[in-house]
C-alpha positions in Angstrom: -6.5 32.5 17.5 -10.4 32.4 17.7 -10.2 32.2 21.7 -7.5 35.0 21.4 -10.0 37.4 19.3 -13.3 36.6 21.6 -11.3 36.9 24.7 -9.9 40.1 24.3 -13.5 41.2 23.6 -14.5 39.9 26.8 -12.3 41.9 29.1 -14.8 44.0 29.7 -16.8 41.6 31.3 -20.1 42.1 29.0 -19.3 38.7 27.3 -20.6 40.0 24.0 -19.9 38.7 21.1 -17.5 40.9 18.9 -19.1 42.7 15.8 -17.4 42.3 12.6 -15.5 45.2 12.0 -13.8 44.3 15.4 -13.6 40.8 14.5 -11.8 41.8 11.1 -9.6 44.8 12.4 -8.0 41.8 14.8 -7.2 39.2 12.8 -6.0 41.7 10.5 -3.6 43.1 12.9 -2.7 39.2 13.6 -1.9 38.4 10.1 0.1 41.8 9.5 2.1 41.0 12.7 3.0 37.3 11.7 3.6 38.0 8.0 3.4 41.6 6.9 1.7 43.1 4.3 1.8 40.0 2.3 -1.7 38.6 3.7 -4.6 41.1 4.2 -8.6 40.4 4.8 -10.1 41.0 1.6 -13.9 39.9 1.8 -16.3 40.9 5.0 -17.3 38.2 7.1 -20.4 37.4 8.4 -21.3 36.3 12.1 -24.9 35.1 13.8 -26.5 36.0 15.8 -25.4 35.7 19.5 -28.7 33.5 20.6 -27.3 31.1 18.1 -23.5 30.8 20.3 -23.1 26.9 21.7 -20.2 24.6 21.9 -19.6 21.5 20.2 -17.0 19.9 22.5 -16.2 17.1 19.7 -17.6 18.5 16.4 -17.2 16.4 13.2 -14.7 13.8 15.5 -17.6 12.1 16.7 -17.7 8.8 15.7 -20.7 7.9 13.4 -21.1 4.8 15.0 -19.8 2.5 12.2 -17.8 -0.5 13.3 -14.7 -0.9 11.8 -14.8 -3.5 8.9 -12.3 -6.3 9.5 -12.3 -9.9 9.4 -8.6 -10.7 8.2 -7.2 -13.5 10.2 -3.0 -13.8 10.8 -2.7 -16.4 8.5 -4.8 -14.8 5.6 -2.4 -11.8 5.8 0.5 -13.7 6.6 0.3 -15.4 2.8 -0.4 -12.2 0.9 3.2 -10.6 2.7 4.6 -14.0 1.3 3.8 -13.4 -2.2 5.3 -9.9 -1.6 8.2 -10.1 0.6 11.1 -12.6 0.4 12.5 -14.6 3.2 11.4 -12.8 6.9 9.5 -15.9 7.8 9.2 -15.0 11.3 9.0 -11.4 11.2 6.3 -11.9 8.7 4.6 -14.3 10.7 4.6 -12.1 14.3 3.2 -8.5 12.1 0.8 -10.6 10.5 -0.6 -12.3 13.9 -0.1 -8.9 16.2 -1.6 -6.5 13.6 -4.4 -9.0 13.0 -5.3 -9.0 16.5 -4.8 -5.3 16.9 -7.8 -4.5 14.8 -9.5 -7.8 15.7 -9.6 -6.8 19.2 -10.8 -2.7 18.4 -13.4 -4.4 16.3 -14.3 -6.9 19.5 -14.3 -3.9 21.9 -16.6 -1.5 19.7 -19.1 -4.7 19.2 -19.1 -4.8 23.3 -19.1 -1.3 24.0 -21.6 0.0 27.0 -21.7 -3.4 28.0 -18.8 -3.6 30.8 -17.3 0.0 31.7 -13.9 -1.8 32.3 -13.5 -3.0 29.2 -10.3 -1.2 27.3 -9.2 -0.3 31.4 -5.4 -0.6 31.4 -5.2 -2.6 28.3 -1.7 -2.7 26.4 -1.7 -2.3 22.8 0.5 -4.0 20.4 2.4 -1.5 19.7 5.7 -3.1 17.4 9.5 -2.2 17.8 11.4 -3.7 14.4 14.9 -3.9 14.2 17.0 -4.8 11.2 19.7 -4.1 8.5 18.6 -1.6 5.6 17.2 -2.6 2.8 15.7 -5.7 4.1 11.8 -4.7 3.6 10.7 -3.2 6.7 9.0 -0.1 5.8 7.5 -2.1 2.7 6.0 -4.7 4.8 4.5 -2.4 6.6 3.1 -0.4 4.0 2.0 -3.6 2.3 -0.1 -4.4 5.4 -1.6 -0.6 5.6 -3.1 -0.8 2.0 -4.1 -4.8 2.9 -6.3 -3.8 5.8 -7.2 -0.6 4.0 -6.4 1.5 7.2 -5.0 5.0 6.7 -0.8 4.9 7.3 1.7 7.6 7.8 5.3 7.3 8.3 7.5 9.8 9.8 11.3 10.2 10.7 12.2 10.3 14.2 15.0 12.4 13.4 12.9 15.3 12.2 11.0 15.5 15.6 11.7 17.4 18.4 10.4 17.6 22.2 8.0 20.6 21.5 7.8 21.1 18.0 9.5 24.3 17.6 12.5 23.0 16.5 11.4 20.0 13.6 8.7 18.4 13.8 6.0 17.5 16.5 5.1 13.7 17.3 1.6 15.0 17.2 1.5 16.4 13.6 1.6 12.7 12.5 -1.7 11.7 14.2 -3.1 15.1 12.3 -1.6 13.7 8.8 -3.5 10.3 9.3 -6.6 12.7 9.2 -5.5 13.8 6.2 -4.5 10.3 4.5 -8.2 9.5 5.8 -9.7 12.1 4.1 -10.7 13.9 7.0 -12.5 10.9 8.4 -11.6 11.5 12.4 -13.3 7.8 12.7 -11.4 6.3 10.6 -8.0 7.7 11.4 -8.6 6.9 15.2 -7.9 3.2 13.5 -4.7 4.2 11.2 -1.3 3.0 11.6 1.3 5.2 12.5 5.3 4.4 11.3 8.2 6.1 12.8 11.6 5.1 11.3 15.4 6.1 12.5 13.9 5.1 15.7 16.8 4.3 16.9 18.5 7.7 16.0 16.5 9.5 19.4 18.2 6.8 21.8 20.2 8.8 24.0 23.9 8.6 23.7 25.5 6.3 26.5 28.8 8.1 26.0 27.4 11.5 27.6 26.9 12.2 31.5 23.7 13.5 32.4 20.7 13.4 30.4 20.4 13.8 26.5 17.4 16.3 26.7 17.6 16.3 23.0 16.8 12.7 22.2 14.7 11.3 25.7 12.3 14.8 24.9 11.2 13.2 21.9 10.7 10.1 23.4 9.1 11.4 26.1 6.9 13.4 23.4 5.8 9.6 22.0 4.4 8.5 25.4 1.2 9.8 25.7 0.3 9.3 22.0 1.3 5.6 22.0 -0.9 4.9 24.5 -3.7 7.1 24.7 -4.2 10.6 24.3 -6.2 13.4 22.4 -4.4 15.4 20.2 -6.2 18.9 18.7 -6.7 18.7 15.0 -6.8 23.0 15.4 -2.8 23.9 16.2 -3.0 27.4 18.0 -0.2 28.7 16.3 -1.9 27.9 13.1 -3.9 31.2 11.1 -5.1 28.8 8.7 -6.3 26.5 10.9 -7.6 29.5 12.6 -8.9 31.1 9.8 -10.9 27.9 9.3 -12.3 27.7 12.9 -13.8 31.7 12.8 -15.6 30.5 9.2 -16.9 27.3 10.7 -18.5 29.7 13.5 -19.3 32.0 11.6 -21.5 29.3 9.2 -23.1 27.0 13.1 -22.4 29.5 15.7 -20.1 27.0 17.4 -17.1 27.1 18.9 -15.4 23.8 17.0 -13.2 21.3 19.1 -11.8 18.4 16.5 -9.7 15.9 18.5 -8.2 12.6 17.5 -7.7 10.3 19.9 -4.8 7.9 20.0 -6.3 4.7 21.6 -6.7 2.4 18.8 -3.8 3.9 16.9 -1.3 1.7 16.5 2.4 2.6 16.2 5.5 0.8 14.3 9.1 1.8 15.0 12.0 1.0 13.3 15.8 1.1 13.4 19.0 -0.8 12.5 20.0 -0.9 16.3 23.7 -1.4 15.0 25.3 -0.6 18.0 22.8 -2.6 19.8 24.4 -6.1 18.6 27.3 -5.4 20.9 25.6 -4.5 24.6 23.9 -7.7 23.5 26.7 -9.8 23.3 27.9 -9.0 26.3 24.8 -10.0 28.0 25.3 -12.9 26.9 29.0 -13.3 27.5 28.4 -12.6 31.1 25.8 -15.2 31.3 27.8 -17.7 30.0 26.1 -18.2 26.4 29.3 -18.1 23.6 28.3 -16.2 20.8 31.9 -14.5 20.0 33.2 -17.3 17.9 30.7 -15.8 15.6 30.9 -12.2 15.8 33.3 -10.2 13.2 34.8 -6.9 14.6 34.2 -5.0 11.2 30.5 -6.6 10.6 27.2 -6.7 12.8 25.9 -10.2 13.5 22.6 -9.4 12.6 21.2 -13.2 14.1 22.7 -11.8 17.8 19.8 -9.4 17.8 17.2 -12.4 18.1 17.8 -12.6 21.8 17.1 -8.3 22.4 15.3 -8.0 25.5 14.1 -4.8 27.2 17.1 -4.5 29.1 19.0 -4.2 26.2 17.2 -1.2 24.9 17.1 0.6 28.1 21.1 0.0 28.2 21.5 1.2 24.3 19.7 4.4 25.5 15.9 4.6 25.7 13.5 5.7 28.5 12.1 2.7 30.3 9.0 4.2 29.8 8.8 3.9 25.9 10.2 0.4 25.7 7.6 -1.0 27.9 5.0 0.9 25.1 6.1 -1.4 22.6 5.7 -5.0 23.9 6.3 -6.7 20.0 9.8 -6.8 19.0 10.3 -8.3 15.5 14.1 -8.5 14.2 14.6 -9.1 10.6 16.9 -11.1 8.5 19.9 -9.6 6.7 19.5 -11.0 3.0 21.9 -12.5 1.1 22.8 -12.9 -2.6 20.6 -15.5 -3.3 18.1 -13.3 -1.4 18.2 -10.7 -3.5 18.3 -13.1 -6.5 14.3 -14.3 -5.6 13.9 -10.8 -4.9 14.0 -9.7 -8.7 12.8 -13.0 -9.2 9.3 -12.4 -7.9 6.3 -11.5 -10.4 5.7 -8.7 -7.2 8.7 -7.1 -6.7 8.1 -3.2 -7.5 12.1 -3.0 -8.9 11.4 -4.9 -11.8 7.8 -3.5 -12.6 9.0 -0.3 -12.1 11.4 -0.4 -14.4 8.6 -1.9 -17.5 6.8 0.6 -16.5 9.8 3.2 -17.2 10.9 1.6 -20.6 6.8 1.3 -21.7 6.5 4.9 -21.4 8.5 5.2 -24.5 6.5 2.4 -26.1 9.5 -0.3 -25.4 9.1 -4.1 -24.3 11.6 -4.7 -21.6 13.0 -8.1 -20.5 15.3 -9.6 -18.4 17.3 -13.3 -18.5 17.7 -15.2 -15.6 21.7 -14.6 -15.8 21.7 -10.4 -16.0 18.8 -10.7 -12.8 21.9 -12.6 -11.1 24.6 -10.1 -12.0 22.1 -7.4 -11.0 22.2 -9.3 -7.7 25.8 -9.8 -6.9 26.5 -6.2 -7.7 23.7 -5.1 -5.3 24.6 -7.7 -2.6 28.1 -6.4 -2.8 27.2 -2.4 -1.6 25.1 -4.1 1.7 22.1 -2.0 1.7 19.9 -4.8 1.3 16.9 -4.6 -1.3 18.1 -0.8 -1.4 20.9 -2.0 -3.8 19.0 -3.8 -6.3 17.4 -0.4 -7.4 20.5 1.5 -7.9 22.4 -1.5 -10.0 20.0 -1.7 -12.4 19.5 2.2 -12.1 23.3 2.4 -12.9 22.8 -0.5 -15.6 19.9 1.1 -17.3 20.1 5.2 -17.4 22.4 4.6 -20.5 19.6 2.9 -22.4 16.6 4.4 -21.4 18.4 7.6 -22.2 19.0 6.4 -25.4 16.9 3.8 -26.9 13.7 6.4 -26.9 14.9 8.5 -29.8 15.8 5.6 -31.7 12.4 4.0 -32.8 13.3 0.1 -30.9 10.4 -1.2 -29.4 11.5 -3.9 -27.5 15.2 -4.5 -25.4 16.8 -7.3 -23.5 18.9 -7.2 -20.7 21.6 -9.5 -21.1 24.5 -10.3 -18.6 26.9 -8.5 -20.9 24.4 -5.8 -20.8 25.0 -5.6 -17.0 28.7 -5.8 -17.0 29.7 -3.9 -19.6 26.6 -1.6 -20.3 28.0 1.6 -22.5 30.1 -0.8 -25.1 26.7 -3.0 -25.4 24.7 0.0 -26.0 26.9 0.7 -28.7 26.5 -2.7 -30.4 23.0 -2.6 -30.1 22.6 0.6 -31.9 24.9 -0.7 -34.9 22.6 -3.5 -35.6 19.3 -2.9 -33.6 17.8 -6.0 -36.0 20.2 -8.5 -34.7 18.3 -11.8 -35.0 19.8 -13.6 -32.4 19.1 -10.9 -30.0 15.4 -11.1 -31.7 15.3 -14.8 -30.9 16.5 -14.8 -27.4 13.9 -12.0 -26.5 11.2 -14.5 -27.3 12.9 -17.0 -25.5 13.1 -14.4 -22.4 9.2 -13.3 -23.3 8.6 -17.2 -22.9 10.3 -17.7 -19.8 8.7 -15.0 -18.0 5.0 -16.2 -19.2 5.9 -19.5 -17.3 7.1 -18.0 -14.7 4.3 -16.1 -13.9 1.9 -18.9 -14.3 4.3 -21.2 -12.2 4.1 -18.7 -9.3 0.2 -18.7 -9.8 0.0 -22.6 -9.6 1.5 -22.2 -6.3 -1.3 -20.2 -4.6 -4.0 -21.3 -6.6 -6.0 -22.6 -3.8 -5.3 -18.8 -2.1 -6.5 -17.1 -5.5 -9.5 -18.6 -5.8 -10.9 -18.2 -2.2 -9.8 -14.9 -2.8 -12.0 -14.1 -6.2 -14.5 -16.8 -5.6 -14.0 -18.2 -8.7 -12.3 -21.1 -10.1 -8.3 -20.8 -11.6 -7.5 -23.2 -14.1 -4.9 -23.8 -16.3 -6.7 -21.5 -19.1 -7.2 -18.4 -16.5 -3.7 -19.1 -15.4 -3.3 -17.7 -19.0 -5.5 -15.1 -18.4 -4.1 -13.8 -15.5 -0.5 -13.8 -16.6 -1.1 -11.7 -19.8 -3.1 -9.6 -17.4 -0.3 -9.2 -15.8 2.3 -8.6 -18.8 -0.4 -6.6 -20.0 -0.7 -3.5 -17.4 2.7 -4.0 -15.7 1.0 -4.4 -12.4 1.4 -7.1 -9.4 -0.5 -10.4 -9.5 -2.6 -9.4 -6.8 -4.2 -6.7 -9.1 -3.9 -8.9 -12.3 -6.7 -11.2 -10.5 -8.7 -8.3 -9.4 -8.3 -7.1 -12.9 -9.3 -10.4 -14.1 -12.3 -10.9 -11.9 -13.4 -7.4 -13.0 -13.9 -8.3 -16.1 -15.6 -11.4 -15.6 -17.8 -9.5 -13.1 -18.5 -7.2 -16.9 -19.5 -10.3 -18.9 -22.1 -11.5 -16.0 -23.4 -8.1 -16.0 -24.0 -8.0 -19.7 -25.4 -11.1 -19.7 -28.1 -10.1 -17.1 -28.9 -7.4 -19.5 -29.6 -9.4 -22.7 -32.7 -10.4 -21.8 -33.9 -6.7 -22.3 -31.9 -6.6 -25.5 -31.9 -9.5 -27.5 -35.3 -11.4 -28.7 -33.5 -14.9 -27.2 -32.7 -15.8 -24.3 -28.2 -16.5 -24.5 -26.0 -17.2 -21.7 -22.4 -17.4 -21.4 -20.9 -20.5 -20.0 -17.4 -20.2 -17.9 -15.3 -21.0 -21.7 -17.0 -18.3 -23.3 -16.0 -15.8 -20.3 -12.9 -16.4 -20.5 -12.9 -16.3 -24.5 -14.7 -13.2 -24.0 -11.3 -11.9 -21.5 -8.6 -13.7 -23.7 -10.5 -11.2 -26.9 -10.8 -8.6 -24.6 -7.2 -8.0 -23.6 -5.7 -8.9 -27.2 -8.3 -6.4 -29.0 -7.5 -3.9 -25.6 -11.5 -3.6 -25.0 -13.8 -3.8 -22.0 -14.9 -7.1 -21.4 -18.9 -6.2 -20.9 -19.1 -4.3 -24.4 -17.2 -7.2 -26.2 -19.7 -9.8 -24.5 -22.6 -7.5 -25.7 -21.1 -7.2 -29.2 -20.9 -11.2 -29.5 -24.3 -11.8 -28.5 -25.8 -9.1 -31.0 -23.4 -10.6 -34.1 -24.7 -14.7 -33.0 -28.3 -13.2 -32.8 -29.4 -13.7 -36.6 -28.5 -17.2 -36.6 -29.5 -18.0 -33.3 -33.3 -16.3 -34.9 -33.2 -18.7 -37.7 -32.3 -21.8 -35.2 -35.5 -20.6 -32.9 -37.4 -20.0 -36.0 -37.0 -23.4 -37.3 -36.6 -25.5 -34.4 -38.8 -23.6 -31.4 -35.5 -23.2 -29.1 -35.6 -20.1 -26.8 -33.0 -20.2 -24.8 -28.7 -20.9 -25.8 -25.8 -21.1 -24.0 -23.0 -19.9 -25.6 -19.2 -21.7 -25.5 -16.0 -20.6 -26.7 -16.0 -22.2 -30.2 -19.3 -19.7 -30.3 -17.1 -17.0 -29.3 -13.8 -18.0 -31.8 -16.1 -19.0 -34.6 -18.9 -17.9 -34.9 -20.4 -18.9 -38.2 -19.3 -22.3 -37.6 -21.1 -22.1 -34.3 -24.3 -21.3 -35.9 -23.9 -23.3 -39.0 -23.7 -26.2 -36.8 -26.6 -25.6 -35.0 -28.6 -24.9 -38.2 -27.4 -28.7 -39.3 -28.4 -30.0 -36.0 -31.8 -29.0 -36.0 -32.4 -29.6 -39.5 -31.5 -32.9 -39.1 -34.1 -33.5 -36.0 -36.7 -31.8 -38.4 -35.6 -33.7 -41.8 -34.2 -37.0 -40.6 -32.7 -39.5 -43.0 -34.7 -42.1 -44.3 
């Protein structure tokens, strides 16, 4: 609208700048004409001078310069998705190593930049097409990877788009909202991951002659910004982002230009491709490779989709054009039973945290055996929507009790497998004798269980945890780590970053003692953790705790320096625990070196 106002000033040919009353009596007309009465301009506006007038083709899209931080290798990323996602062993394994290299290679080419002008000259980016059942994890491994790399992600419906925008959405309105999810950091969403599900809802239908405008518009629309493209952060059809353009000249005098460009974007589709299993089956029919014997008329043989090729997806409707922008093809793995079993039994799945998290709101323990997790399962397993199911069994198990159990003044609950089957008559035993030992007992037992658990599934990547914090995990921070973890209902992954805070506290503190304590005390690795184990019982920061211990073992460490000359301390955990005993024994110690027997 700014070019609009300044150009209809101009047809006089003087090229002046409008004056403000001008200026003001236009947009107001604008805004009256697109919305009434509703909006009007209420405060003057001021303009500079026209000596100042200059245009800033780029404005604040510039890039600063900064190379993007990354140094995350497939494998790296390829074991935290396995301690997130179950099964997907290849599909895992080909995101890991293409999205690595992705941001490897933008990384490579901004180190290198200026240095051969060809570089980045017809270069094909790994753009990935993923194909699979509901439910089985694909738009969680994806966001998984997004907060991983710490890039800015969006994710967007392809049903919702259409060819111009007018009618749903426009493609290009997701390269604006990774500006957004960047914080308006044009640098860093030029490196952000764009996710388009129901990909395979804009394939055009084979069953209509001619050309489904419809559908090949939008993916015609996807083209240009999955390879390269700029797309205008200012829509013209916009009055705010108008409005926001005329006070950004009216503050520099410039005419602003934001852009985005779409070269190191990279783009993720996704779809079931149901229909797609049978196109390939012919292929393969007609080249002599038996898969029939196999194939059930009423169900999709998911494993058939391993051997999609381009031709396929040209065939089940898409422009040759837009499969040959998305070179990766990952299929994933329906999930079974079982699956869904390991699912629910993973410290990381979200399902099971989210509902702690629900029942903790209210001040109630939750916990699960192992036989009501497998019930949950086969019910899920049995509506075929994948991972999807898990969450609305237990929803449909749980709603009566967390409805319930609130008002009621229980603080702790534990889902049984009669809970699961038979969930309103158990709610009613439950509130006759809320007390019930045996229930009492087998929650601990279930408590138990899922401390070992946790710590079982932290012996396994060990090695993994502690390149990862830089510290040493042993059995006792195993401990640590697990009641971390119990403790803030969170994932392991943040129960170690929550751990190594804390140590990272009592370091700090201990710097600072020097300045606050007339001996010199320092904590060895058993009185950190002593310090932690304290800190999360008592529900205290670590750093305070560690200051708090030093100042209480300060008189006695006085009368040991006093007596015996020592300076400096190091401090253990039976300082930590006991205290008194701590400095009684030192007392005895010295006294003895001073004194000794005859």
């Amino acid at each position: 609208m700014e070019d609009e106002i300044i150009t209809s000033n101009e047809k006089d040919g003087s090229g002046r700048i409008p004056n403000q009353k001008e200026l003001e009596k236009e947009l107001s007309d604008y805004l009256s004409k697109k919305y009434g009465g509703r909006v009007k301009i209420i405060s003057p506006l001021v303009f500079p001078k026209p000596d100042d007038v200059s245009t800033d083709e780029k404005g604040d899209a510039t890039d600063t310069g900064s190379l993007l931080s990354f140094d995350l290798l497939p494998e790296e990323l390829e074991s935290y998705l396995d301690g997130f996602v179950v099964k997907q062993t290849q599909a895992k394994a080909v995101l890991a190593t293409k999205i690595c290299t992705h941001f490897n290679r933008i990384k490579h080419s901004k180190k290198s930049a200026g240095k051969n002008r060809t570089s980045g000259v017809g270069m094909i980016k790994n753009n990935v097409l993923m194909i699979g059942p509901t439910g089985v994890g694909k738009t969680y491994i994806i966001k998984l990877i997004a907060q991983k790399l710490g890039v800015p992600f969006v994710k967007g419906d392809a049903t919702k788009f259409s060819e111009t925008g007018y009618v749903g959405g426009d493609v290009e309105d997701l390269i604006r909202d990774l500006v957004y999810e960047a914080d308006e950091d044009i640098s860093l969403a030029e490196n952000g991951i764009v996710y388009i599900d129901e990909i395979d809802k804009i394939a055009s239908s084979r069953n209509l002659i001619g050309h489904d405008i419809s559908r090949t518009g939008v993916q015609r629309a996807l083209l240009k910004p999955m390879e390269e493209t700029d797309v205008e952060l200012k829509v013209p059809h916009d009055p705010i982002s108008q409005i926001q353009a005329i006070e950004h000249y009216r503050r520099t005098g410039k005419k602003e230009k934001k852009q985005v460009n779409t070269k190191n974007i990279l783009f993720i589709m996704s779809g079931a491709f149901g229909e797609l299993a049978e196109i390939i089956k012919k292929r393969l029919q007609s080249q002599g490779i038996g898969f029939e014997a196999d194939v059930r008329p009423t169900e999709v043989p998911w494993e058939i989709l391993k051997e999609v090729s381009a031709q396929d997806l040209v065939e089940f409707g898409f422009e040759t054009e837009f499969v040959g922008r998305l070179p990766v093809i990952v299929v994933f793995d329906e999930l079974t039973k079982e699956d869904l079993v390991e699912i629910l039994g993973n410290p990381n799945n979200p399902i099971i945290i989210s509902k702690r998290l629900d029942f903790r709101a209210y001040g109630i323990d939750i916990k699960f055996e192992e036989d009501a997790l497998a019930k949950i399962a086969e019910m899920a397993a049995a509506e075929k929507t994948g991972a999807r199911g898990l969450v609305s069994a237990i929803e449909k198990v749980l709603i009566p009790f967390e409805k319930t159990l609130p008002s009621k003044g229980l603080d702790r609950f534990l889902v049984t497998r009669k809970v699961v089957e038979d969930p309103d008559n158990q709610l009613g035993i439950l509130l006759n004798n809320p007390d019930n030992p045996s229930l009492a007992e087998r929650f601990e037992q279930a408590k138990e269980k899922e401390f070992e658990n946790i710590k079982n599934y932290i012996s396994t990547r060990v090695d993994d945890f502690g390149e990862r914090s830089g510290l040493e995990i042993y059995e006792k921070r195993m401990d640590l780590i697990a009641a971390l973890y119990l403790e803030n209902i969170s994932d392991i992954n943040t129960a170690l970053d929550d751990f190594k805070e804390m140590y990272g506290q009592v370091k700090v503190e201990e710097e600072a003692l020097a300045d606050k304590l007339e001996v010199k005390v320092s904590f060895d690795e058993s009185a950190v953790d002593e310090i932690i184990r304290q800190a999360i019982e008592k529900n205290q920061e670590a750093g305070p705790l560690a200051l708090e211990v030093a100042k209480r073992l300060e008189y006695g460490l006085n009368l040991v320096r006093d007596r015996a000359g020592v300076e400096s301390f190091i401090i253990n955990d039976k300082a930590v625990s006991d205290m008194e005993n701590f400095v009684n024994n030192l007392i005895k110690k010295y006294y003895r070196q001073e004194y000794p027997a005859n």
